[in-house]
TORBARO-166108 format. One record per residue (C-alpha): residue number from 1; residue in one letter; x, z, y. Coordinates in nm, 4 decimals. Layout:
BEGIN
{i: NUM; aa: A; xx: X; zz: Z; yy: Y}
...
END
This chain:
BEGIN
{i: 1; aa: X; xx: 1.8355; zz: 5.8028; yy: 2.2930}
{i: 2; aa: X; xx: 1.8357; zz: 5.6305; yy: 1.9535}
{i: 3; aa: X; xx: 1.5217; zz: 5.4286; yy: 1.8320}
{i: 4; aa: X; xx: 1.3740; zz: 5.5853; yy: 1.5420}
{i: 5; aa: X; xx: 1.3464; zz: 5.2871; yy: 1.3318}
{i: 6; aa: X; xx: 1.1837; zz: 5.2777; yy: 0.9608}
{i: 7; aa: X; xx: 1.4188; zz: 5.0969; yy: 0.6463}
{i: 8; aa: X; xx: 1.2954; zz: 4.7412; yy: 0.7057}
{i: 9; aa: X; xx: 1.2858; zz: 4.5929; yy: 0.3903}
{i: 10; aa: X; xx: 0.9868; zz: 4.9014; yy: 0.3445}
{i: 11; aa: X; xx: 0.8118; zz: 4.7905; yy: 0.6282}
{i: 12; aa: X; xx: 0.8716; zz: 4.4344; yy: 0.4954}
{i: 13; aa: X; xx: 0.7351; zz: 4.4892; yy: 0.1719}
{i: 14; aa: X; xx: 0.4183; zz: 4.7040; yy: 0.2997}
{i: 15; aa: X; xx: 0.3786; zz: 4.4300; yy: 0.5668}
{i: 16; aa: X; xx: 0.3169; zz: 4.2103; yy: 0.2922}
{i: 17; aa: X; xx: 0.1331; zz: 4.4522; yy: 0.0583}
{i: 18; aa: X; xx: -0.1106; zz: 4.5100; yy: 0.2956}
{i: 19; aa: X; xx: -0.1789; zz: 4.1457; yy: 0.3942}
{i: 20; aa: X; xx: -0.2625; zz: 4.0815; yy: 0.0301}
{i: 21; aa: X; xx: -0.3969; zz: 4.4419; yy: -0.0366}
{i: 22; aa: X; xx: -0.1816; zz: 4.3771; yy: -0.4121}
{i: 23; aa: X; xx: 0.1665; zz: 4.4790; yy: -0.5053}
{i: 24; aa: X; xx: 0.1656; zz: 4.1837; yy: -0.7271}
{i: 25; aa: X; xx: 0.1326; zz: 3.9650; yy: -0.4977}
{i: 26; aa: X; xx: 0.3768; zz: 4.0946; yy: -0.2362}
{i: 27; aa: X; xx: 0.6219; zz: 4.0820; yy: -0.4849}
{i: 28; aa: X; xx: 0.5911; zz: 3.7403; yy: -0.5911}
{i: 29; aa: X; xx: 0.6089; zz: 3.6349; yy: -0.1888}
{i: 30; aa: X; xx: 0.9089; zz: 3.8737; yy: -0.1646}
{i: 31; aa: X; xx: 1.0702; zz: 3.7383; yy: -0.5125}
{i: 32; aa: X; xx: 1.1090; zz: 4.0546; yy: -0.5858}
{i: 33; aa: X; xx: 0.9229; zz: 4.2736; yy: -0.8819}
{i: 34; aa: X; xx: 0.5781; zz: 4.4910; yy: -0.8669}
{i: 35; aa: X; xx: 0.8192; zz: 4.7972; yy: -0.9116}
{i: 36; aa: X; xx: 1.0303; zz: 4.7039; yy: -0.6296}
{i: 37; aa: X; xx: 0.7620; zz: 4.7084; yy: -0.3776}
{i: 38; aa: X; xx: 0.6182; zz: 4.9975; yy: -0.4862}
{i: 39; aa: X; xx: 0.9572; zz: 5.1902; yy: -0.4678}
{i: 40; aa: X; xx: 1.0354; zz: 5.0539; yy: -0.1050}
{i: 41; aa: X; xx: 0.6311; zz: 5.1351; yy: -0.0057}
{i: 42; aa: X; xx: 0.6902; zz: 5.4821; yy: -0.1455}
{i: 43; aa: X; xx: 1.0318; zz: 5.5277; yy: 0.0759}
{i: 44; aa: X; xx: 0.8003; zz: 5.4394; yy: 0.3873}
{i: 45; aa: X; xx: 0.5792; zz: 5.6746; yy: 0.3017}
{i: 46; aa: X; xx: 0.8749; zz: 5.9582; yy: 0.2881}
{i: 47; aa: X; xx: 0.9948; zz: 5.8055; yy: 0.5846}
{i: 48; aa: X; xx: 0.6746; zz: 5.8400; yy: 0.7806}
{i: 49; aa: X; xx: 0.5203; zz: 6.1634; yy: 0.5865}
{i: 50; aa: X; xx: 0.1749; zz: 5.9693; yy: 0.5301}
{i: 51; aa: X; xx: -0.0477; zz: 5.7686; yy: 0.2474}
{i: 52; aa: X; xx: -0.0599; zz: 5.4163; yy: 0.3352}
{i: 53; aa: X; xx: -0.2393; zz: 5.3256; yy: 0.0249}
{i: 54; aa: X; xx: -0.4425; zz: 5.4612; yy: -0.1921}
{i: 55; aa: X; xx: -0.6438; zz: 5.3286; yy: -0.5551}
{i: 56; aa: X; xx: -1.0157; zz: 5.3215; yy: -0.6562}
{i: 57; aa: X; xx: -1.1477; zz: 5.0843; yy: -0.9329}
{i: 58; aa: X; xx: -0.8272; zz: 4.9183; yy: -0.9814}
{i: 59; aa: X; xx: -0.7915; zz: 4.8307; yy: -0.6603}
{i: 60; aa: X; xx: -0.5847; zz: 4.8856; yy: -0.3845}
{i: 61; aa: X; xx: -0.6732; zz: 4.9929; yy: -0.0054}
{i: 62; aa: X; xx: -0.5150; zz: 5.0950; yy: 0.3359}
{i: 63; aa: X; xx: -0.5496; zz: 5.4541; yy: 0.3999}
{i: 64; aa: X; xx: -0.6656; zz: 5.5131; yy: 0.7925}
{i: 65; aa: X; xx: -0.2951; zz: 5.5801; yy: 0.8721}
{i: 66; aa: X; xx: -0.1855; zz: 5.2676; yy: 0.6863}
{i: 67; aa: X; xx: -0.4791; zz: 5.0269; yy: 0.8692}
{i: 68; aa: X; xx: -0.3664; zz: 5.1274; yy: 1.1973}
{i: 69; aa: X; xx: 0.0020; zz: 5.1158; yy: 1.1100}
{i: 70; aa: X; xx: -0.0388; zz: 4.7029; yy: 0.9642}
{i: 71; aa: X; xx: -0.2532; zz: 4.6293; yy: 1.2722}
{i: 72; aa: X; xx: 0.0037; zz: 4.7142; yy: 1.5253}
{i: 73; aa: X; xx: 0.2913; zz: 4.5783; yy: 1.2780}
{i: 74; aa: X; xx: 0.1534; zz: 4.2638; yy: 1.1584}
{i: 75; aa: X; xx: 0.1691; zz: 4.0950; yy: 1.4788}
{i: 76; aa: X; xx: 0.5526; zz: 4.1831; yy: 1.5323}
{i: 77; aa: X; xx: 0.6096; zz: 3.9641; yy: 1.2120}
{i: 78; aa: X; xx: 0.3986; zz: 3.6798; yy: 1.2975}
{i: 79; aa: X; xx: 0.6424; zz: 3.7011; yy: 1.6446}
{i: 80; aa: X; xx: 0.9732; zz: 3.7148; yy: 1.4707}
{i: 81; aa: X; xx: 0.8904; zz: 3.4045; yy: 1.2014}
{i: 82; aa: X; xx: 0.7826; zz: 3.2205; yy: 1.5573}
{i: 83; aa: X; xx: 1.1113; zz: 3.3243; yy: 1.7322}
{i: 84; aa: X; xx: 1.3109; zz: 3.1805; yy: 1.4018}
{i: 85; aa: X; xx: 1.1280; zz: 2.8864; yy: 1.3606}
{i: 86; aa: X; xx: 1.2030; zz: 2.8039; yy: 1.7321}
{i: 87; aa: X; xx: 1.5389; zz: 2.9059; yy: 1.7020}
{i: 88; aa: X; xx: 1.5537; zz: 2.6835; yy: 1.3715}
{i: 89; aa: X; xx: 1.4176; zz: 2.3791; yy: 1.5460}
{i: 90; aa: X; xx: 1.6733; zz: 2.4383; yy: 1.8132}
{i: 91; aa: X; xx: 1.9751; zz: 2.4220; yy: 1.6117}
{i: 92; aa: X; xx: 1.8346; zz: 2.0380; yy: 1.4850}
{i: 93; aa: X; xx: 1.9532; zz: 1.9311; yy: 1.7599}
{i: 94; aa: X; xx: 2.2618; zz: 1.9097; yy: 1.9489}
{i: 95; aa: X; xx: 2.6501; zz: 1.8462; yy: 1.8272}
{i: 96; aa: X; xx: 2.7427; zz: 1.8831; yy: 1.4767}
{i: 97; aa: X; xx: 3.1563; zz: 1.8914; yy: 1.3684}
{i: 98; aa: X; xx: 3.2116; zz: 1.8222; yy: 1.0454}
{i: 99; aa: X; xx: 3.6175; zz: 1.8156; yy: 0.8943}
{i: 100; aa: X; xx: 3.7394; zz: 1.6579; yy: 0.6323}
{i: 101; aa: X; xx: 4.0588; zz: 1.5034; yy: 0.5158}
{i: 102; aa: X; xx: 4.1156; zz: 1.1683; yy: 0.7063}
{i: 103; aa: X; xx: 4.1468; zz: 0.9637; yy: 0.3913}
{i: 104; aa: X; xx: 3.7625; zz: 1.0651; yy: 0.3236}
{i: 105; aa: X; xx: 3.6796; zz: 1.0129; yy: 0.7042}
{i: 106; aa: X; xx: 3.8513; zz: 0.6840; yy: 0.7178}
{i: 107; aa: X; xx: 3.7499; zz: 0.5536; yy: 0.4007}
{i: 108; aa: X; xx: 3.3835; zz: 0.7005; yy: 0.3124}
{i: 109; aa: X; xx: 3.2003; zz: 0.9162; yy: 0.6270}
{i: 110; aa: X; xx: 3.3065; zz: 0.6683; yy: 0.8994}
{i: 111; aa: X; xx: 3.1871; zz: 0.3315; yy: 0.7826}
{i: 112; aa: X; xx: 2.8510; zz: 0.4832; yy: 0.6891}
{i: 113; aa: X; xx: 2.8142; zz: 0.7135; yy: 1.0231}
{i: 114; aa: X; xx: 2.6137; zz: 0.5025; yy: 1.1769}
{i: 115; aa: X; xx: 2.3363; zz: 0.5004; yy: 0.9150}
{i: 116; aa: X; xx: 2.3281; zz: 0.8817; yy: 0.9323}
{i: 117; aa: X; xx: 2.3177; zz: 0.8213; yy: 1.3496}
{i: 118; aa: X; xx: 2.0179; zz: 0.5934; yy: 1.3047}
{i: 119; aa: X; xx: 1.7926; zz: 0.8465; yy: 1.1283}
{i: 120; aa: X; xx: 1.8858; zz: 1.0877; yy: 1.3142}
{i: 121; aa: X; xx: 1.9719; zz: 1.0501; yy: 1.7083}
{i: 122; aa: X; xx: 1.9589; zz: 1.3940; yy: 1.8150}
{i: 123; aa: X; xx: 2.2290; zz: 1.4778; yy: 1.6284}
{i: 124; aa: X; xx: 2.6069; zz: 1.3999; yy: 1.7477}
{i: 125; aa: X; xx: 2.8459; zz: 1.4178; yy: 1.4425}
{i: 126; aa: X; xx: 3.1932; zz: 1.4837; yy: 1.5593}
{i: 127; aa: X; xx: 3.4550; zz: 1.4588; yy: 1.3036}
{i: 128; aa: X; xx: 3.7440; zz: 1.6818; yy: 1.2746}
{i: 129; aa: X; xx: 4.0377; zz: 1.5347; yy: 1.0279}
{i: 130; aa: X; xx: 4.2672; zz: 1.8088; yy: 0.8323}
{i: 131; aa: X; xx: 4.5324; zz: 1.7709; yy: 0.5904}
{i: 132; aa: X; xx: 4.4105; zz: 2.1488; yy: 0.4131}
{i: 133; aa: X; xx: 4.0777; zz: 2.0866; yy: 0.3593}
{i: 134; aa: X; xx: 3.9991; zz: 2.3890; yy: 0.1739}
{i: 135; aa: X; xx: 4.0798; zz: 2.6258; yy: 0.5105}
{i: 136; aa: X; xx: 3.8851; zz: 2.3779; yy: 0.7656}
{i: 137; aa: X; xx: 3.5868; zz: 2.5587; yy: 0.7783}
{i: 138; aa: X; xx: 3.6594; zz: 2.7430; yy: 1.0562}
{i: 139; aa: X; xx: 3.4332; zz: 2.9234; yy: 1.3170}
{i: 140; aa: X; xx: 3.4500; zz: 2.5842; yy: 1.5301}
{i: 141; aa: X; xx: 3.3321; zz: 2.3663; yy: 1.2351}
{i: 142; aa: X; xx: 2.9510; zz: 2.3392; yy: 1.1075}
{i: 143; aa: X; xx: 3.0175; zz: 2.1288; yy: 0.7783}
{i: 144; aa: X; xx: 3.3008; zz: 2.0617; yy: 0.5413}
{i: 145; aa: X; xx: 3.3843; zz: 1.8769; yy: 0.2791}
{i: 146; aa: X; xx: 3.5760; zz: 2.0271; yy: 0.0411}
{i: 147; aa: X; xx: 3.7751; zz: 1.8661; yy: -0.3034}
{i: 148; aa: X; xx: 3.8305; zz: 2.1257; yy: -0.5783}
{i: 149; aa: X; xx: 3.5615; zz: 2.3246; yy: -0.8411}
{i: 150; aa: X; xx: 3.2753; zz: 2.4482; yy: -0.6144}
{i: 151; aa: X; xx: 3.3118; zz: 2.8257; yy: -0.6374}
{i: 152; aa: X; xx: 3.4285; zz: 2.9313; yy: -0.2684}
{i: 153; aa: X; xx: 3.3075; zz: 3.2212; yy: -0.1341}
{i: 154; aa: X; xx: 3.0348; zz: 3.2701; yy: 0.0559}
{i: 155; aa: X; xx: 2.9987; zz: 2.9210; yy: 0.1009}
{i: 156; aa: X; xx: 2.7371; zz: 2.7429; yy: 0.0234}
{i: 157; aa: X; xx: 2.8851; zz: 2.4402; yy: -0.2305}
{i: 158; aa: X; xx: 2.6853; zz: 2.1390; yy: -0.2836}
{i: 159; aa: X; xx: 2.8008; zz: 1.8607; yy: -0.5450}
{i: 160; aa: X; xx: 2.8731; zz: 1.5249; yy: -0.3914}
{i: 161; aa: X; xx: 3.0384; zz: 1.3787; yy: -0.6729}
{i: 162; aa: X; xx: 3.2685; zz: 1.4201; yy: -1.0034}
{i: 163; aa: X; xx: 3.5969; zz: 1.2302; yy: -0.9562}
{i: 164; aa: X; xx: 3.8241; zz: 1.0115; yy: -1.1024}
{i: 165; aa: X; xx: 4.0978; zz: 0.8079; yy: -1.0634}
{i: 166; aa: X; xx: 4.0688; zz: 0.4150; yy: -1.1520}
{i: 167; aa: X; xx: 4.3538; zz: 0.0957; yy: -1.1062}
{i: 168; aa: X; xx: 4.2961; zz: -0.0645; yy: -0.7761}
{i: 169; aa: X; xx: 4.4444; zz: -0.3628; yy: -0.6492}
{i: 170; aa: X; xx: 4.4141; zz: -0.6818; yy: -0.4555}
{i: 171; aa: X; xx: 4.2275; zz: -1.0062; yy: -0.6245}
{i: 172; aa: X; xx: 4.5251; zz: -1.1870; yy: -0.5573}
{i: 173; aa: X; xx: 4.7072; zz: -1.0152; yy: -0.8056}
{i: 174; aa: X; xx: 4.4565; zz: -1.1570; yy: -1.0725}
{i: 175; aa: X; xx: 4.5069; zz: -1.5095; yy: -0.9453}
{i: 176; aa: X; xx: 4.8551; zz: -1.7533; yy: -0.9448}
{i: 177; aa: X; xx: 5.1452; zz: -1.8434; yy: -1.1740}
{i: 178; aa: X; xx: 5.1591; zz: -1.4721; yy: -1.3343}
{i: 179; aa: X; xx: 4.8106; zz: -1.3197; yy: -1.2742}
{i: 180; aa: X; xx: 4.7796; zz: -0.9585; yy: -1.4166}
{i: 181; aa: X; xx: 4.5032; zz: -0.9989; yy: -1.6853}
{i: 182; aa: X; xx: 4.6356; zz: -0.6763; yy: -1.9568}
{i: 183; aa: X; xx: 4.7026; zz: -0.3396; yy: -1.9244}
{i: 184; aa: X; xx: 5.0882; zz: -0.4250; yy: -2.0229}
{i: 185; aa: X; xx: 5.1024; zz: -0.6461; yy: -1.7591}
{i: 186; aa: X; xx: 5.1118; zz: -0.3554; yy: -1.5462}
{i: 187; aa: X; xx: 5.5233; zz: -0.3564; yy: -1.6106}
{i: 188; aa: X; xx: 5.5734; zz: -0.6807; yy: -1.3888}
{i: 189; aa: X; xx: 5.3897; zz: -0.5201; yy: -1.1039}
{i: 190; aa: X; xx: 5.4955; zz: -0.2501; yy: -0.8313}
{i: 191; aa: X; xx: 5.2666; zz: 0.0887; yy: -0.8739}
{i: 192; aa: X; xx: 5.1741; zz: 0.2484; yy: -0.5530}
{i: 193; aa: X; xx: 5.1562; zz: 0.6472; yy: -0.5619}
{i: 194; aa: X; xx: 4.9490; zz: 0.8752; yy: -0.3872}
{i: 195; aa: X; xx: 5.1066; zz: 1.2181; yy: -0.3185}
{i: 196; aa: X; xx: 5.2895; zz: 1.1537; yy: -0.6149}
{i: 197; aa: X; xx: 5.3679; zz: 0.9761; yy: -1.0159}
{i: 198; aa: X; xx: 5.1943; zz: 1.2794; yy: -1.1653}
{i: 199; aa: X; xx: 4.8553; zz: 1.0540; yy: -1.2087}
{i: 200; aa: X; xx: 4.9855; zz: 0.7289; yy: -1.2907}
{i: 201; aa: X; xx: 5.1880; zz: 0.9072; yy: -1.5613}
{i: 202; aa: X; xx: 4.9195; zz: 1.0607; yy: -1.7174}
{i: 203; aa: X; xx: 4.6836; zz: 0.7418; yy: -1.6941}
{i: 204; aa: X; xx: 4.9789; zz: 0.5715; yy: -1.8851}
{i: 205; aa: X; xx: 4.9987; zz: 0.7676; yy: -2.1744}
{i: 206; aa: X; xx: 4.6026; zz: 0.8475; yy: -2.1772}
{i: 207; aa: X; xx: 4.5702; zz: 0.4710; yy: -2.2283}
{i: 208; aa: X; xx: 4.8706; zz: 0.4834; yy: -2.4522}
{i: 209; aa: X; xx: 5.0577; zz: 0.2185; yy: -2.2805}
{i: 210; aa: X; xx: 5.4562; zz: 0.1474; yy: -2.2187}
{i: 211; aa: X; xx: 5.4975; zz: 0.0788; yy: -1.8607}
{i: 212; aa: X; xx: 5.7487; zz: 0.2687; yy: -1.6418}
{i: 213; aa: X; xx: 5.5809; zz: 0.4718; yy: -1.3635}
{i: 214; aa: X; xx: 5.9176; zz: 0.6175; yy: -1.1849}
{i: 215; aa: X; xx: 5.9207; zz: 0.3708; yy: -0.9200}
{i: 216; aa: X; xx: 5.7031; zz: 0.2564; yy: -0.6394}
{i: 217; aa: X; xx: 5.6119; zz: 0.3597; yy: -0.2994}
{i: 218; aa: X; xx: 5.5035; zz: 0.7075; yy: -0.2483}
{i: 219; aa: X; xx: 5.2051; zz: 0.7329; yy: 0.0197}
{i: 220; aa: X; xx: 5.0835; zz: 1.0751; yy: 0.1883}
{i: 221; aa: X; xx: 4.7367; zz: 0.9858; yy: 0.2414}
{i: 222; aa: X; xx: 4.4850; zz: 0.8425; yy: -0.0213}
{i: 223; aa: X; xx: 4.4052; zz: 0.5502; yy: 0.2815}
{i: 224; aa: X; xx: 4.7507; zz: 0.4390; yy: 0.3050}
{i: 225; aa: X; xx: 4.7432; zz: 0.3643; yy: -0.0340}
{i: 226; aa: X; xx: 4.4546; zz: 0.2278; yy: -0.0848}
{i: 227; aa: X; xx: 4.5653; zz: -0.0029; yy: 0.2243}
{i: 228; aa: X; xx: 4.8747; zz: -0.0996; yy: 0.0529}
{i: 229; aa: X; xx: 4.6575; zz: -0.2024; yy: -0.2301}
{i: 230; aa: X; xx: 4.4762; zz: -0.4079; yy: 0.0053}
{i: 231; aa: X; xx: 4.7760; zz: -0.6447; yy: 0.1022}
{i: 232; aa: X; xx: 4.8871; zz: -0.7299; yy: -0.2407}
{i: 233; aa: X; xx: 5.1957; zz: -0.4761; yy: -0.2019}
{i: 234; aa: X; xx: 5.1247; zz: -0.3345; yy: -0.5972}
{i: 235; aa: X; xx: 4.8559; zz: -0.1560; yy: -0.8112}
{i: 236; aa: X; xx: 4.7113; zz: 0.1887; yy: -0.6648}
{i: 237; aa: X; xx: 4.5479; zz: 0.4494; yy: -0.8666}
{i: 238; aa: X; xx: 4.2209; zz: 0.5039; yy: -0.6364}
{i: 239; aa: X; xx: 3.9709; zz: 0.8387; yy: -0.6353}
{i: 240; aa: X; xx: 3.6873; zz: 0.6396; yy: -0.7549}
{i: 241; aa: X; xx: 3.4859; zz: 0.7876; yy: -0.4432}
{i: 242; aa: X; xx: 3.7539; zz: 0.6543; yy: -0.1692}
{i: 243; aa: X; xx: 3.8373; zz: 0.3392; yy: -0.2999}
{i: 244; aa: X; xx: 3.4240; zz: 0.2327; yy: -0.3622}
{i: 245; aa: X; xx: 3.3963; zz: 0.0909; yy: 0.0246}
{i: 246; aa: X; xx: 3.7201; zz: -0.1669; yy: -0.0500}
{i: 247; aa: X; xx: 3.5101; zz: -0.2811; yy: -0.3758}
{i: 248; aa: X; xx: 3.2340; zz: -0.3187; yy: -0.2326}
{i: 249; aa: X; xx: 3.3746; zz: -0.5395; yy: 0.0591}
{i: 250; aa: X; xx: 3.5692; zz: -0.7400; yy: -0.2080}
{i: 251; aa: X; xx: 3.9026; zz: -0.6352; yy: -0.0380}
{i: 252; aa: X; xx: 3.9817; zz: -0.4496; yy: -0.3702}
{i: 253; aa: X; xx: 3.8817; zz: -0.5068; yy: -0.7522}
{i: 254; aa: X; xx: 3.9260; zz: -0.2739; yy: -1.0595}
{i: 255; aa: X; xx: 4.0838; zz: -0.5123; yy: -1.3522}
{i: 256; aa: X; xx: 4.0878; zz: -0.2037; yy: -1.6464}
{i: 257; aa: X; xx: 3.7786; zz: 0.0007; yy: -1.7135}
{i: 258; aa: X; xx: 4.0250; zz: 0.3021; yy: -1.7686}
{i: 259; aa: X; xx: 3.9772; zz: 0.5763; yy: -1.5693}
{i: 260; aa: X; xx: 4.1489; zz: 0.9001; yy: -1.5432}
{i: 261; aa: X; xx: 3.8946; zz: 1.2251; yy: -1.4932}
{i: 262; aa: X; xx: 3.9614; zz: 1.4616; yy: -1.2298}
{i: 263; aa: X; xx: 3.8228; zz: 1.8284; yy: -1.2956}
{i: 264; aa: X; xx: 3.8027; zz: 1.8715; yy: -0.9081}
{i: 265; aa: X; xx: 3.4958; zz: 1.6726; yy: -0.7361}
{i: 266; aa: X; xx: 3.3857; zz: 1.6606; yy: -0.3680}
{i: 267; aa: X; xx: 3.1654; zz: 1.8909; yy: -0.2052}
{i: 268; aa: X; xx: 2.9852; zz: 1.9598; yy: 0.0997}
{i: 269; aa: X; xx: 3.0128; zz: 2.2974; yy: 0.2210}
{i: 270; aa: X; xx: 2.8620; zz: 2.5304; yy: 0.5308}
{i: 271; aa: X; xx: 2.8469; zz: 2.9241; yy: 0.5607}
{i: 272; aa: X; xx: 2.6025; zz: 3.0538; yy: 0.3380}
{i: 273; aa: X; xx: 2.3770; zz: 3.2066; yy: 0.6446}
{i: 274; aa: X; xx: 2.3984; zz: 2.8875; yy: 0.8429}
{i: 275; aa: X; xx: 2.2647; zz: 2.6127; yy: 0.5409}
{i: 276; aa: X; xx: 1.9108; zz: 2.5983; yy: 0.6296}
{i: 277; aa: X; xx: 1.9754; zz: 2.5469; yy: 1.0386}
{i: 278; aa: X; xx: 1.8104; zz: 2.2051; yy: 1.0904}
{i: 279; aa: X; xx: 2.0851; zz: 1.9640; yy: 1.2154}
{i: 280; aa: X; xx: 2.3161; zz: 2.0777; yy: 0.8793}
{i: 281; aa: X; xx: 2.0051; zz: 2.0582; yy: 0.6415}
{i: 282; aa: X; xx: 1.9937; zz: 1.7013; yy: 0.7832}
{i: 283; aa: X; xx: 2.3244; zz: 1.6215; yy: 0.6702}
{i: 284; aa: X; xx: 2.3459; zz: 1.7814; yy: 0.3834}
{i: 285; aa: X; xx: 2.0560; zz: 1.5577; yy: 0.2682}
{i: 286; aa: X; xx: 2.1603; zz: 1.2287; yy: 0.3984}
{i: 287; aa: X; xx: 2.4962; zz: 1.2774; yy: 0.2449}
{i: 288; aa: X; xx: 2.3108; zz: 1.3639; yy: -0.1072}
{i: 289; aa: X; xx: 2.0810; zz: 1.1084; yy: -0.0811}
{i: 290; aa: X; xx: 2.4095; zz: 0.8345; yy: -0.0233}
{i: 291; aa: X; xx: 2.6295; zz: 0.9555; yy: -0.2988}
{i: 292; aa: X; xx: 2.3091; zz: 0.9145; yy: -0.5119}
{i: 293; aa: X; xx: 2.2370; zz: 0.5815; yy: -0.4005}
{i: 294; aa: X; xx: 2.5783; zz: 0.5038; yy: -0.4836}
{i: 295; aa: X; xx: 2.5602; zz: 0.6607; yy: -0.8430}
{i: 296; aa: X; xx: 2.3526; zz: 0.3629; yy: -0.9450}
{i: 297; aa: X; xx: 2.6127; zz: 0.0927; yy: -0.8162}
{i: 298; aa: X; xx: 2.8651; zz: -0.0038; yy: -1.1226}
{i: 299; aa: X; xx: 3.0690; zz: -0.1838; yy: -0.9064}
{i: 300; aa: X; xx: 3.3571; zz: 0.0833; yy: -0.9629}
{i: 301; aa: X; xx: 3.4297; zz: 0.2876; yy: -1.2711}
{i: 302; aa: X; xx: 3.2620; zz: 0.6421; yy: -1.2563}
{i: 303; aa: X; xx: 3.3206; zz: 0.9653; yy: -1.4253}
{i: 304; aa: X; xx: 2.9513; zz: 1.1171; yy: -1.3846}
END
């Protein structure tokens, strides 16, 4: 036999109408508008084939039917936000997997884990490295973070940080018989390529200059690079965002202000039903809060 159940978002909205004995009000604790509540408390009433309310002197009161009918409700609600906010305080806890490329693991999440770790213990971050970021939020994965223009959906997208590309390269290289001081100087040094020349070409002829880009290493990952960098091999074009640990540490300087803006920028991303459960709400703050932080340091170039 089939349970006989009323259209919930009615019972919702008279729940609340009744609490407050106001339509107004309900609807501004339901974001939702005076006429809204009334239609959904007027479907209950066609639903159930009785007056819940009724008017006198502008205001509004329970009918018999509708007393009785809040009194035995009222306490189911009060047991269902309990069983959430259990459930809620549950899911602080525990493991959380979180995928990314391994360039941004490498480079950014992992020598900042433990920070995240210290504030919060009862969380276990395990990281899952992918080449396709874009496709790694799978049912196995909590949070990911994603490089491109935000709109994916029904995820929820939050903004880490605008990119852009900057020169990168060893201090040595600005030291000795032949140090590299000028942006033409750049045609006496090798220039190490991530993925590809497309972005060294364009930062050439966006600064306007005449160095030949069609040689060099070619790297696959943004860390290899960036490591090559780091041994004096030649001048990388960093991501701004992945390079900012190897400036930092003084392993890496930036000798032209130049940079080259990316319309992509990094995001951290969860399924839009899932962005509130507390052990990815914890994340997803921490990680705001560091890019922030970092948004003050002008250590490295920026495009915000």
């Amino acid at each position: 036999m089939s349970r006989r159940l009323p259209p919930l978002n009615a019972v919702k909205a008279f729940e609340a109408a009744a609490r407050h004995l106001s339509f107004t009000r309900a609807a501004e604790e339901l974001f939702v508008t005076q006429a809204a509540v009334s239609h959904q408390i007027k479907a209950l009433e066609e639903f159930l084939g009785l007056k819940l309310f009724r008017r006198r002197n502008r205001s509004l009161l329970l009918t018999e039917e509708g007393q009785s009918y809040f009194l035995d409700i009222k306490d189911l609600f009060t047991q269902l936000a309990d069983a959430t906010e259990r459930l809620l305080a549950r899911s602080a806890t525990g493991s959380l997997t979180v995928s990314m490329t391994p360039s941004f693991a490498i480079q950014w999440l992992v020598p900042r884990l433990a920070r995240f770790s210290e504030q919060h213990p009862e969380v276990d971050v395990r990281i899952k490295a992918v080449d396709e970021d874009e496709a790694s939020l799978t049912d196995d994965v909590d949070v990911a973070i994603y490089f491109g223009r935000g709109n994916w959906a029904g995820l929820r997208a939050d903004k880490l940080r605008s990119e852009c590309l900057v020169p990168v390269c060893s201090p040595r290289l600005l030291q000795g018989d032949n140090p590299l001081r000028e942006i033409a100087d750049l045609a006496r040094f090798t220039l190490l390529h991530d993925m590809s020349r497309r972005d060294w070409k364009a930062w050439i002829k966006q600064v306007g200059a005449n160095v030949n880009v069609n040689s060099g290493p070619i790297f696959s990952h943004s860390s290899l690079v960036l490591q090559a960098a780091i041994h004096g091999q030649g001048v990388a074009l960093g991501s701004s965002v992945l390079a900012r640990p190897e400036v930092e540490a003084g392993r890496l300087v930036c000798p032209f202000g130049d940079v080259l803006k990316s319309k992509n920028a990094y995001y951290l991303v969860c399924h839009e039903n899932q962005a509130d459960l507390g052990k990815i709400e914890a994340f997803r703050e921490w990680m705001l809060q560091m890019f922030s932080d970092e948004a003050h340091s002008d250590l490295i170039p920026s495009a915000d």
